[in-house]
C-alpha positions, -999 to +999 in steps of 0.1 A: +342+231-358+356+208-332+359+176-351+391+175-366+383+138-384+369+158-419+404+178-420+423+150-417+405+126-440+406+155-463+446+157-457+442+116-463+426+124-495+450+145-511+482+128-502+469+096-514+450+106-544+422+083-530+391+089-510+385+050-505+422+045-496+421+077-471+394+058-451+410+028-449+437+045-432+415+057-410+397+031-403+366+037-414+343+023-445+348+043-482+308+058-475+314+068-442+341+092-454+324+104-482+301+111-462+321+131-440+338+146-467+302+156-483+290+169-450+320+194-446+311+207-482+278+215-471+289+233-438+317+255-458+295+258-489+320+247-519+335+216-535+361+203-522+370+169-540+365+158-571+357+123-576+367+097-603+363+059-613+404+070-613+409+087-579+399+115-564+417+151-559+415+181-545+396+212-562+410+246-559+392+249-530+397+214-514+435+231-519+427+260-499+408+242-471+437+213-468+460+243-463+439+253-433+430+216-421+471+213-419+475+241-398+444+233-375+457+191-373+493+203-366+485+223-342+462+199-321 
């Protein structure tokens, strides 16, 4: 996977504790990163948020990935 943008919104997402505040610091609308977001479930096969009326957070494996995504986002 070349895109970085889902590891990084992802990143976004668990720093701020919101999916709609992570795309607006990426510039992009609340259903266009939930859609990202949704997309790079389906391509790794697990959860990786879960949402709330409250905020959103990381699942155990949303924690594992973001570990990853850090690496991969440093590094580029």
């Amino acid at each position: 996977m070349t895109d970085l943008m889902p590891f990084d919104l992802l990143l976004s997402v668990a720093r701020l504790g919101s999916l709609g505040l992570a795309a607006r610091e990426h510039g992009i609308s609340q259903p266009a990163a939930s859609t990202r977001i949704r997309r790079l479930e389906r391509r790794l096969g697990v959860a990786l948020i879960e949402r709330s009326p409250h905020g959103s957070r990381l699942t155990a494996h949303g924690e594992l990935v973001a570990g990853w995504a850090q690496a991969a986002v440093d590094a580029a």
